[in-house]
FILOTOR-500195 format. One record per residue (C-alpha): residue number from 1; residue in one letter; x, y, z. Coordinates in Angstrom, 1 decimal, decimal comma. Example, Ala and Ser with C-alpha at 12.3 -4.5 7.8 and 13.67 -1.06 7.14 Angstrom:
REM residues 2
 resi resn      X      Y      Z
    1    A   12,3   -4,5    7,8
    2    S   13,7   -1,1    7,1
REM end
This chain:
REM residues 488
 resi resn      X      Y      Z
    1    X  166,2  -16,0  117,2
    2    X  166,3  -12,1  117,3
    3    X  164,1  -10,6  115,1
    4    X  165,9   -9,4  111,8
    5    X  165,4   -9,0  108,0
    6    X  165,2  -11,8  105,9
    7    X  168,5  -12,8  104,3
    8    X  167,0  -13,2  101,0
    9    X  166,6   -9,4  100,6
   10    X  170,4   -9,4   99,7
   11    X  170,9  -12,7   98,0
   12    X  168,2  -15,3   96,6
   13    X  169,1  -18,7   95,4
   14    X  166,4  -19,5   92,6
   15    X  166,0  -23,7   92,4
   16    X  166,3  -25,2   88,5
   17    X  166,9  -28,3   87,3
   18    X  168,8  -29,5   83,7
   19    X  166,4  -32,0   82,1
   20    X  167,6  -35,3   81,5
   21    X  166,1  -35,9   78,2
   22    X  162,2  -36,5   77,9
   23    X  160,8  -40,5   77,4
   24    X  162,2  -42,0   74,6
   25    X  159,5  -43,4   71,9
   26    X  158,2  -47,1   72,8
   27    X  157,3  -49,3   69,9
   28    X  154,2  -50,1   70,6
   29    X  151,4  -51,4   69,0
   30    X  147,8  -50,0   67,6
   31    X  146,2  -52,7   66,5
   32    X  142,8  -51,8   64,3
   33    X  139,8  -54,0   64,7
   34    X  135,9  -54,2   63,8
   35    X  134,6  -55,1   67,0
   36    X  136,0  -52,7   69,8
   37    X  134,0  -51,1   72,2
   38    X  136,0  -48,6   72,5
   39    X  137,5  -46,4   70,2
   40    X  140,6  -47,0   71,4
   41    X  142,1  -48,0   74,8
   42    X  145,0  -49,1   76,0
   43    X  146,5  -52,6   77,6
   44    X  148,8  -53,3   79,8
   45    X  148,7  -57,4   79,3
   46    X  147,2  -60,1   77,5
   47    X  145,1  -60,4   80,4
   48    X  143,6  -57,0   80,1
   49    X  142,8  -57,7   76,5
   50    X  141,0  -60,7   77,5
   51    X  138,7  -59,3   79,9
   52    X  137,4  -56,9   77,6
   53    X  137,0  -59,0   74,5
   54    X  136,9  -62,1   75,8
   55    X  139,3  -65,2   76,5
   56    X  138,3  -67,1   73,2
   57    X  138,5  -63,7   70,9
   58    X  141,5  -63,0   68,2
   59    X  142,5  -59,8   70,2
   60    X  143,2  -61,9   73,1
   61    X  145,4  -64,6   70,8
   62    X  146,9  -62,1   69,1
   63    X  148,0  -60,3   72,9
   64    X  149,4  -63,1   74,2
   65    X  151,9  -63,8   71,2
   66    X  152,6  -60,0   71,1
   67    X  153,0  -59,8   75,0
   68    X  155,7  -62,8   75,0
   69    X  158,1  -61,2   73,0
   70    X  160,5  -63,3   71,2
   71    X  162,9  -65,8   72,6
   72    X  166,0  -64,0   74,1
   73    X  164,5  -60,5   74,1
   74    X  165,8  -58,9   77,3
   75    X  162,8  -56,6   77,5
   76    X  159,1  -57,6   77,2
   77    X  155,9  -55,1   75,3
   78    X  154,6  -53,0   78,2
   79    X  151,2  -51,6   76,0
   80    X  149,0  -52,7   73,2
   81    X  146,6  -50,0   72,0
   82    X  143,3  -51,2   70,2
   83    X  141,3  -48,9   68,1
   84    X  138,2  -49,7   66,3
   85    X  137,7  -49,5   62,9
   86    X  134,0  -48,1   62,1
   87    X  132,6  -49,9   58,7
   88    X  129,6  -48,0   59,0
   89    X  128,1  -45,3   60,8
   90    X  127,7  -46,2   64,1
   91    X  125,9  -44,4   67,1
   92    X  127,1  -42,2   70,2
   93    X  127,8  -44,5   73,3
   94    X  128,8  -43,6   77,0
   95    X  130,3  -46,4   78,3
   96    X  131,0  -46,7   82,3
   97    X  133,8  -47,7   84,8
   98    X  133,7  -51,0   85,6
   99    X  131,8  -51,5   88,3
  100    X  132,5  -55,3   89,3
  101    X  133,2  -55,0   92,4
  102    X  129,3  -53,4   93,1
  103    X  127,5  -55,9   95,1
  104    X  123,3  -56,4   94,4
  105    X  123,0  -54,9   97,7
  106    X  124,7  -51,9   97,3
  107    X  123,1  -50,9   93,7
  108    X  119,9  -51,4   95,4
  109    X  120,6  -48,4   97,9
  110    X  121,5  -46,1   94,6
  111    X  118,6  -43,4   94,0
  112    X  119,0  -39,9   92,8
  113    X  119,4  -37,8   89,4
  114    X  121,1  -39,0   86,3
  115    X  121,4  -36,0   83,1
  116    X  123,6  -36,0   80,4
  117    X  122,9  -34,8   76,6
  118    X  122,1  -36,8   74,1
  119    X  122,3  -35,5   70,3
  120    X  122,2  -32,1   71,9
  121    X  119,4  -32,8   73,6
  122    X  119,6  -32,7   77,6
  123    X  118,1  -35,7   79,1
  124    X  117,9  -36,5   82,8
  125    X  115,8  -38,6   85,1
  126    X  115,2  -39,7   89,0
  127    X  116,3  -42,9   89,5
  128    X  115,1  -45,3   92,4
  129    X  116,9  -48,8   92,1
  130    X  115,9  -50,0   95,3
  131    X  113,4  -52,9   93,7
  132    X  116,3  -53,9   90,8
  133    X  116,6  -58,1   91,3
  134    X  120,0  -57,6   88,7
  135    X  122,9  -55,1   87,1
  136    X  120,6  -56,0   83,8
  137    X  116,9  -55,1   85,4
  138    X  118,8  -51,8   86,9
  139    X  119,7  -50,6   83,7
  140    X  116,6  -51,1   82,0
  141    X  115,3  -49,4   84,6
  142    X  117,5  -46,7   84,0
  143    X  116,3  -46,9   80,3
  144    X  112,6  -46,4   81,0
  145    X  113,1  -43,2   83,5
  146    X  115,9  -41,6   80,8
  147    X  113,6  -42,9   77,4
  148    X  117,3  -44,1   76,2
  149    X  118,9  -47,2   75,5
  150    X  120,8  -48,0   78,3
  151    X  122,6  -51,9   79,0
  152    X  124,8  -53,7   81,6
  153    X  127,4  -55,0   79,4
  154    X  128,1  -58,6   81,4
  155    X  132,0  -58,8   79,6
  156    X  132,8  -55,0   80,6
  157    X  131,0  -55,0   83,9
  158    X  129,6  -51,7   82,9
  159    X  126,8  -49,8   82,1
  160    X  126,1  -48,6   78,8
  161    X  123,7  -45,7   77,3
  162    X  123,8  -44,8   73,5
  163    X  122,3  -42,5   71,0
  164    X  119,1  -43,7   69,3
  165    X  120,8  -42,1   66,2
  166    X  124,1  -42,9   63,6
  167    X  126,7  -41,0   62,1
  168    X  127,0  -37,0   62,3
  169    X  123,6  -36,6   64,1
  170    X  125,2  -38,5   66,8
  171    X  126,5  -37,4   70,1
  172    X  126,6  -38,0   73,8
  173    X  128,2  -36,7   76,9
  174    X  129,2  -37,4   80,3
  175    X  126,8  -37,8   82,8
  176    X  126,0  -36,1   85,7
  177    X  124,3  -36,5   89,1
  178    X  124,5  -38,8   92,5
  179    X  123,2  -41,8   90,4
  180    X  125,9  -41,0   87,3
  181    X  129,1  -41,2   90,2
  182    X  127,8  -44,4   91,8
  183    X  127,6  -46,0   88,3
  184    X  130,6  -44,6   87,1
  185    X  129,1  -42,6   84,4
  186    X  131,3  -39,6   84,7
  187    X  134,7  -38,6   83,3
  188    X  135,9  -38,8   86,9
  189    X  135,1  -42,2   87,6
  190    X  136,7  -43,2   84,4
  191    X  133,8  -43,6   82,0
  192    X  134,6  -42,4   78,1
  193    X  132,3  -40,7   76,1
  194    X  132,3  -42,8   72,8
  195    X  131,5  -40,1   69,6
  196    X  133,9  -41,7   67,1
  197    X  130,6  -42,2   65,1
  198    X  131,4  -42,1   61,3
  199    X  132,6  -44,8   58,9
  200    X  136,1  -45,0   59,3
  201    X  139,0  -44,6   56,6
  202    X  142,6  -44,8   57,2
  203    X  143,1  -41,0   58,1
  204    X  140,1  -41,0   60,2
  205    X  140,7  -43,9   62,4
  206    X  144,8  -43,0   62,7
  207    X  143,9  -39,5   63,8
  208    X  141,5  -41,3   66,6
  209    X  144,7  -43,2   67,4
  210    X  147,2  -39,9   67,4
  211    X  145,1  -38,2   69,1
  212    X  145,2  -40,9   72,1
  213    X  148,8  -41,2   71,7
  214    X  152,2  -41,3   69,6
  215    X  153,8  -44,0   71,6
  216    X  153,7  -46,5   69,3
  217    X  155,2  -47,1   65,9
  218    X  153,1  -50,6   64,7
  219    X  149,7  -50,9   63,0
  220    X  147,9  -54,1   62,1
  221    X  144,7  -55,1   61,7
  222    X  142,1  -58,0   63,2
  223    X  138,8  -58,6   62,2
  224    X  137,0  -59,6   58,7
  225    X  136,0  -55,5   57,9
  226    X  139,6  -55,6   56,3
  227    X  139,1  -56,6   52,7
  228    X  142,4  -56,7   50,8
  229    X  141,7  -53,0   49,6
  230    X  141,2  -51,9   52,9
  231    X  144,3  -53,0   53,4
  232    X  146,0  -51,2   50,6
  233    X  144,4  -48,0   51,6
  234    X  146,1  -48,7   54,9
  235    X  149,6  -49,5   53,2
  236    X  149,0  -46,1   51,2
  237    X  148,7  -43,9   54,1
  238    X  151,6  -45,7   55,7
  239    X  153,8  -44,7   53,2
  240    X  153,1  -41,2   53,6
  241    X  153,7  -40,6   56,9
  242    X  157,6  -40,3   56,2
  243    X  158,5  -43,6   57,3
  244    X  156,8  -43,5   61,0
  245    X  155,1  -46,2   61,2
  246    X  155,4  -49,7   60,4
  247    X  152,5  -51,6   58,7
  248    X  152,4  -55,2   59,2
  249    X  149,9  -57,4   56,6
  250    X  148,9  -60,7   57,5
  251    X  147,6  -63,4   55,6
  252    X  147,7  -67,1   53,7
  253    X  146,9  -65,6   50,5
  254    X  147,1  -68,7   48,0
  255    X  148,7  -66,3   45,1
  256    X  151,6  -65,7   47,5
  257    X  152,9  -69,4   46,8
  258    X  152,7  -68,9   43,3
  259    X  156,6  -68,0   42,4
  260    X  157,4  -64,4   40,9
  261    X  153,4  -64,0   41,0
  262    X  152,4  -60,1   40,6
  263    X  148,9  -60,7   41,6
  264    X  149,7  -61,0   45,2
  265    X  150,3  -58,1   48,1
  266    X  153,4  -57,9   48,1
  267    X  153,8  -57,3   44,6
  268    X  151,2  -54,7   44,5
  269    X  153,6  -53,1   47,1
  270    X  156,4  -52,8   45,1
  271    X  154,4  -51,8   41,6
  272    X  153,1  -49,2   43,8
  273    X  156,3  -48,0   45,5
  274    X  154,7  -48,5   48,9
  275    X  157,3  -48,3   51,7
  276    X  156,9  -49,2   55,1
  277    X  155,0  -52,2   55,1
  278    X  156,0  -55,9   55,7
  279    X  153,9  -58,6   54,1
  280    X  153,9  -61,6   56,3
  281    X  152,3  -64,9   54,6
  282    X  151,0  -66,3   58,3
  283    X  148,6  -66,1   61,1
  284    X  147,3  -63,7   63,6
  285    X  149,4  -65,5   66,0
  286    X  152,6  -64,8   63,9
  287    X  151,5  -61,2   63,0
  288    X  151,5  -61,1   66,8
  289    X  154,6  -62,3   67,4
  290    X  156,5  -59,5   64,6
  291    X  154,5  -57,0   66,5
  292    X  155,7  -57,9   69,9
  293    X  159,9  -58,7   68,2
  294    X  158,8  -54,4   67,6
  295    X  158,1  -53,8   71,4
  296    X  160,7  -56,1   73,0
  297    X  163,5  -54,3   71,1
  298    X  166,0  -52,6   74,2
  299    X  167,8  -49,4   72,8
  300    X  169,4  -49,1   75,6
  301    X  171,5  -52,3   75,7
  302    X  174,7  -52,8   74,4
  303    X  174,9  -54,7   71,2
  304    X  170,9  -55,0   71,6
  305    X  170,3  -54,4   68,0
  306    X  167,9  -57,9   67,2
  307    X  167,1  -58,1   63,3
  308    X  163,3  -60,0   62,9
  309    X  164,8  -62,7   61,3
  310    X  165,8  -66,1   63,1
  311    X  163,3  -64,4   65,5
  312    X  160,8  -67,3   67,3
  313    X  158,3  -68,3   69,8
  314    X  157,4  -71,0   71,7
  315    X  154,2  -72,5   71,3
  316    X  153,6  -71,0   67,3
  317    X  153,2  -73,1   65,0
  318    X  155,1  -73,0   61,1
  319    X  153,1  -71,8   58,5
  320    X  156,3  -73,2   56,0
  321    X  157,7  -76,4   56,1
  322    X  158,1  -76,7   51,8
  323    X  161,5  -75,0   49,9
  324    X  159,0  -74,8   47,0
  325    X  156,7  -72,5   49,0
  326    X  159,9  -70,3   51,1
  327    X  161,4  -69,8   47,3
  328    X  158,0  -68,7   45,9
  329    X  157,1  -66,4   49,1
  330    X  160,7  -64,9   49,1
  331    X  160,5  -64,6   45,0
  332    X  157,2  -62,1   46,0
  333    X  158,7  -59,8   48,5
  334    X  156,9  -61,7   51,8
  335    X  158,4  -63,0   55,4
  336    X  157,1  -66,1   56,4
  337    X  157,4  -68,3   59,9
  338    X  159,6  -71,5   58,5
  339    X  160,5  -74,5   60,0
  340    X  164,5  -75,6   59,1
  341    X  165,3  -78,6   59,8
  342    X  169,2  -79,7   60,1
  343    X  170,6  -83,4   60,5
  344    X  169,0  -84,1   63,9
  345    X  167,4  -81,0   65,0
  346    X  164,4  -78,7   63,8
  347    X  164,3  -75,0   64,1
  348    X  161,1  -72,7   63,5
  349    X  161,5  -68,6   63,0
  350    X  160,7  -65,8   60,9
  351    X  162,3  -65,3   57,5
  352    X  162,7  -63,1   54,8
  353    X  161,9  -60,5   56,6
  354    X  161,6  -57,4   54,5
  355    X  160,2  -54,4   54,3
  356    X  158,7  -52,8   51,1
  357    X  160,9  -49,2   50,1
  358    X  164,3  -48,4   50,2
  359    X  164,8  -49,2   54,3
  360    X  164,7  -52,9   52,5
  361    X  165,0  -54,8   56,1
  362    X  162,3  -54,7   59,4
  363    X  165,0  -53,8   61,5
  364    X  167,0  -51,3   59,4
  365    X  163,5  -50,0   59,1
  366    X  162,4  -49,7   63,1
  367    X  166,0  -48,2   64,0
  368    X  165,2  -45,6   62,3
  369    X  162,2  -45,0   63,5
  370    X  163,4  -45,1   67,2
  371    X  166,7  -43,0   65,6
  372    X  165,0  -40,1   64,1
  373    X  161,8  -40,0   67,0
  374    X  165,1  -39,7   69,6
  375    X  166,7  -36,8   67,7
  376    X  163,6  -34,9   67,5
  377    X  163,4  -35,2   71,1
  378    X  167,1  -34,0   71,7
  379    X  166,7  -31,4   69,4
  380    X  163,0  -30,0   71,4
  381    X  164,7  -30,2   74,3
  382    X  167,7  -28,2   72,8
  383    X  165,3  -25,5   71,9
  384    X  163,5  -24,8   75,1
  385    X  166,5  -25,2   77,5
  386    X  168,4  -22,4   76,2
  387    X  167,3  -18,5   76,1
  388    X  168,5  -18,3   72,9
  389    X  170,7  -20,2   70,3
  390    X  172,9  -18,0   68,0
  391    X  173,5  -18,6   64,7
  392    X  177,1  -18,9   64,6
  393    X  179,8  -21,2   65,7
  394    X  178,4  -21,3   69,3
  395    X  175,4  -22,4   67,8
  396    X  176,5  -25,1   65,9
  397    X  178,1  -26,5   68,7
  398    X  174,9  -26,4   70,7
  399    X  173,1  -28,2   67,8
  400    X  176,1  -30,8   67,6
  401    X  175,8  -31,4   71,5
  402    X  172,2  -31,9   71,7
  403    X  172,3  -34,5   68,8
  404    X  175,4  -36,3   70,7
  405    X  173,5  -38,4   72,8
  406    X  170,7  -40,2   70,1
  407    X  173,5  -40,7   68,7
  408    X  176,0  -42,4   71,1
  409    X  172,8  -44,7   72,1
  410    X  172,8  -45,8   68,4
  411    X  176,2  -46,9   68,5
  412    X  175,6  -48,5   72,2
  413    X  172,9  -50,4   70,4
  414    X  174,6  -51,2   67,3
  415    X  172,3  -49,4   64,7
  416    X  175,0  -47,4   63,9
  417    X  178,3  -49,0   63,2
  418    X  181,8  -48,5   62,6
  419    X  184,0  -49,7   59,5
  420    X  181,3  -50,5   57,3
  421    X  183,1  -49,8   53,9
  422    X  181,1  -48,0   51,6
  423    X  181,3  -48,2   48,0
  424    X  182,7  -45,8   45,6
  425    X  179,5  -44,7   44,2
  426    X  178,5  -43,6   48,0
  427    X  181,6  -42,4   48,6
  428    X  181,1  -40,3   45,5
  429    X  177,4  -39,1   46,6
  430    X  178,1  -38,2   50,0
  431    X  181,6  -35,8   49,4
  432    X  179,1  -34,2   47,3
  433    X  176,5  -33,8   48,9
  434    X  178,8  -32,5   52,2
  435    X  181,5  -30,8   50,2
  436    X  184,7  -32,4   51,7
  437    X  185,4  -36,2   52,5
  438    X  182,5  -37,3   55,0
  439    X  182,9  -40,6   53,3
  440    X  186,4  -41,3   55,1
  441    X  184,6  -40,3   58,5
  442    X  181,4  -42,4   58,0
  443    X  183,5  -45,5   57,1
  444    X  185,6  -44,7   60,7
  445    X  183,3  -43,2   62,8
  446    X  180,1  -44,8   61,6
  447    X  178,2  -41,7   61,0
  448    X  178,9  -37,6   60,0
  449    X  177,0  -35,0   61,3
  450    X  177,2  -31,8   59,0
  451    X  175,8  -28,5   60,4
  452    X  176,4  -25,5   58,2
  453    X  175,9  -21,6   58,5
  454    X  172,3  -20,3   57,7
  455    X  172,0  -17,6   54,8
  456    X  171,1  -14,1   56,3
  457    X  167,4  -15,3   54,9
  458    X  167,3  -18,2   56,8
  459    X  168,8  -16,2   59,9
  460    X  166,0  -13,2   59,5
  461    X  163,1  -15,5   59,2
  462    X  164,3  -18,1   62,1
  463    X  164,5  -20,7   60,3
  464    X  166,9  -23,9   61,0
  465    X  170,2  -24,6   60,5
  466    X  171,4  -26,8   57,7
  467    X  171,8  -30,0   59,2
  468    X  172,3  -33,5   57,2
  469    X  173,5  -36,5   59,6
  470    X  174,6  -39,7   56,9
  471    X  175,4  -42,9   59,4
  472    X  176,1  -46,7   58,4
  473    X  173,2  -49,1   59,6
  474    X  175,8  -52,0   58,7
  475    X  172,9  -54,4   58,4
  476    X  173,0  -58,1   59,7
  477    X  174,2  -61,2   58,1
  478    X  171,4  -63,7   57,6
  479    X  172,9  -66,2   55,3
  480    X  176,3  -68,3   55,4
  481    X  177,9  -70,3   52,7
  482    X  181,4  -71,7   53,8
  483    X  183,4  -73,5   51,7
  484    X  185,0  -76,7   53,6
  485    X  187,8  -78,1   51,6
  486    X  189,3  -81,0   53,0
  487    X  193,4  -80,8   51,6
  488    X  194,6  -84,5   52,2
REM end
C-alpha cells in the first residue's frame, strides 16, 4: 500500500458494549460452625467438604443432603460457604496450599529462607530439609529454625504456623522466601492468612462472611458452641438485616411436642417479633436438605416457583410419623420432615413450613429475597449505564425500563402472579397509598409499579425518585378438602 494518513484522522469508530445485566444472586449457603479451620471458605461439593473436615464429620453429612437438592429440582447447589464461629479467643494461623501432591523426595531438595511477621514481630529462618524422614519431621524442623509453632496438618495436606498468642495481640502474615513458595506459604500459592482471632458474636462472624461474599442468602449452624441463646442472638440479627437472609434452626427440642407450648423456639420467635427464621423440629440431615430446596430453586424457569413444602429426599429419614406430634409442632410455629401415609403407599417431606414475620411462608419468603437482590441490580446497572437520568418524564421511563426485566422473570417464574383477587381492605390500602386504582391493575397484571415526580428538594440534593412497586405472590395451595357426594 502507498503510504498515506491514517483514516482514523477523519473518522474513529470507538468499541462499547450494552451490559446484559450483572449475575443474579445465588442462594447459597453460609453455614456457621465451631470447628473450622478456616474462617471461612468455600465448597464446590460434598466431596470438597469432606476432605477438609473429614468423611465421618457433620459438615460433610450435612453437604451431601444440601448438595442433592430435593427431588424434582431442575437445578442442583453449586457453593456451600463455611465460616467458623470463634467461642473464644483463638490465635493467628497461616495456613498453606495443599501440598499433596509433594513427594518425600522432592521436600527433601527444599532449602532456603522462610520470614513472615508474627504479632508484629518479623521472624525468618534458613531452612535445610534435606535430612526430614516425613511432612511432620519437616515442619518441626521448620518450627525449631523459626522458634514458632509450626504443623503438617495430615487432613489439609498443609502446613501450618500460628501465633504463640490469643485474641487482639494476635496476628500473622504471609510468608516469604524460596522455602515459603515451595510450601505454599504465600498468598500466591493460595495459602490464607488466618487473623479472625476474637470470640465471635453474630455481627462479628457475619461481617467475616460479607466480607468473603454476598452470594448467598442461608445461615445455619453446626457444632455444640450454639447454645439455644446463641441461637437467638443469631435469629435477632437476622431480623434486622431487612429480610436478607434466611435463618434456619434446627433441633428435636422435647418442648416443641408439647401443643401450644410457649417455652419452645418457635414461640420465643413470635413473642419476640423475629422474622426471618424457620424453626425446623429435625436433624442436621434435614436442616440440610431445606438449605439445599434454597439453592436448587431455578428463577429462570417457567413456572419454577417450588414452595418447601411436599419438598423430599431420598435416603432421609422422618423425624414425624405421630398426628399428635405434627398437631403440637404446627400449634408452635415449627416445619417438621413427616411421613403420610395413604391406603397403600407412604410419603415422607417437609411440612408446615413457615417462616416467623409477616412473609409467613419459606418460599414467599426466598422470592423476595431473589426479587428485591435482582432489582437492586437492574437499578445499579441503570445508574452507571446512562450519562445522566433526568428527573422528568424521560426519567421515569428509564426507571420503569430498568425494573422491567426483574420483573418479567418473576412472572416467568411464577412469584408474581396474575388474578389473584385481593380483598377489600387491600384494595382500600393500596388506592391510597398510590392515589388512583392500582388495586384493579395488581389483581390483572399481578403487580404496579408507581414512580412519581421528585420535590425540587429531592431533585437539588439528588436524591431518588419515589418509587413503590406492590405485586401478588399468590401463594401455593398445600391443603385439599373435596367434598365427594355420591347422588344415587
Amino acid at each position: 500500500m502507498l503510504p498515506s494518513i491514517p483514516a482514523s484522522n477523519i473518522v474513529t469508530v470507538n468499541p462499547a458494549v450494552i451490559s446484559s445485566g450483572g449475575k443474579a444472586l445465588s442462594l447459597n449457603t453460609v453455614v456457621l460452625t465451631d470447628n473450622s479451620i478456616y474462617p471461612i471458605n468455600q465448597y464446590a461439593s460434598a466431596a470438597d467438604v469432606g476432605s477438609v473436615y473429614g468423611y465421618s464429620s457433620d459438615q460433610y453429612k450435612f453437604a451431601q443432603c444440601y448438595f442433592d437438592g430435593y427431588v424434582g429440582s431442575t437445578i442442583k447447589p453449586s457453593a456451600l460457604f463455611i465460616a467458623r464461629y470463634n467461642k473464644e479467643d483463638t490465635s493467628a494461623r497461616l495456613i498453606g496450599a495443599s501440598v499433596k501432591t509433594m513427594q518425600l523426595d522432592e521436600l527433601q531438595t527444599i532449602k532456603g529462607e522462610l520470614a513472615l511477621t508474627i504479632d508484629g514481630t518479623a521472624a525468618s529462618a534458613k531452612v535445610d530439609l534435606t535430612g526430614v524422614t516425613s511432612f511432620s519431621d519437616a515442619a518441626v524442623t521448620i518450627g525449631h529454625e523459626l522458634a514458632y509453632d509450626v504443623i503438617f496438618d495430615t487432613q489439609l495436606q498443609a502446613f501450618i504456623i500460628s501465633s504463640p498468642s490469643k485474641g487482639a495481640n494476635s496476628a500473622i502474615s504471609f510468608a516469604i522466601g524460596a522455602v515459603a513458595e515451595a510450601l505454599k506459604l504465600t498468598e500466591s500459592t493460595g495459602a490464607i492468612a488466618d487473623n479472625a482471632t476474637l470470640a465471635d458474636n453474630p455481627d462479628s462472624v457475619m461481617e467475616r462472611a460479607s466480607g468473603y461474599t454476598l452470594n448467598y442468602a442461608v445461615i445455619t449452624t453446626i457444632g455444640n458452641t450454639f447454645s439455644l441463646d446463641t441461637q437467638k442472638a443469631l435469629a435477632k440479627w437476622n431480623s434486622k438485616q431487612n429480610s436478607r437472609y434466611w435463618f434456619v434452626y434446627y433441633a428435636q427440642e422435647p418442648t416443641a411436642l408439647i401443643a401450644n407450648n410457649t417455652n419452645c423456639f418457635a414461640s420465643w420467635l413470635k413473642e419476640n417479633a423475629i422474622s426471618g427464621t424457620t424453626a425446623i423440629y429435625g436433624t442436621l440431615e434435614q436442616a440440610g436438605l431445606a438449605c439445599g430446596y434454597a439453592a436448587s430453586i431455578n428463577f429462570s424457569e417457567m413456572n419454577g416457583r417450588a414452595t418447601m413444602e411436599f419438598k423430599r429426599q431420598s435416603g432421609i429419614a422422618a423425624s414425624i410419623t405421630a398426628l399428635k406430634d405434627a398437631t403440637a409442632l404446627e400449634s408452635n410455629g415449627y416445619a417438621y420432615y413427616g411421613a403420610w401415609a395413604t391406603a397403600n403407599d407412604r410419603f415422607i417431606f417437609f411440612r408446615n413450613t413457615r417462616v416467623s414475620g409477616d412473609f409467613a411462608w419459606v418460599d414467599t419468603y426466598l422470592n423476595q429475597v431473589y426479587f428485591n437482590a435482582q432489582l437492586q441490580l437492574a437499578f445499579m446497572n441503570m445508574l452507571i449505564s446512562y450519562k445522566a437520568i433526568p428527573y422528568n418524564p424521560e426519567g421515569v421511563a428509564i426507571h420503569r425500563a430498568a425494573a422491567e426485566d426483574p420483573i418479567k422473570e418473576m412472572i416467568n417464574f411464577g412469584g408474581i402472579q396474575r388474578g389473584v383477587n385481593l380483598s377489600e381492605a387491600q384494595k382500600a390500602q393500596i388506592n391510597y397509598e398510590a392515589g388512583f386504582d392500582a388495586a384493579r391493575q395488581i389483581e390483572t397484571t399481578g403487580y404496579c409499579l408507581l414512580i412519581q415526580q421528585a420535590t425540587a428538594q429531592v431533585r437539588g440534593n439528588r436524591g431518588s425518585l419515589p418509587l413503590k412497586l406492590w405485586y401478588t405472590d399468590g401463594g401455593s395451595v398445600h391443603t385439599v378438602n373435596l367434598a365427594s357426594i355420591n347422588v344415587q
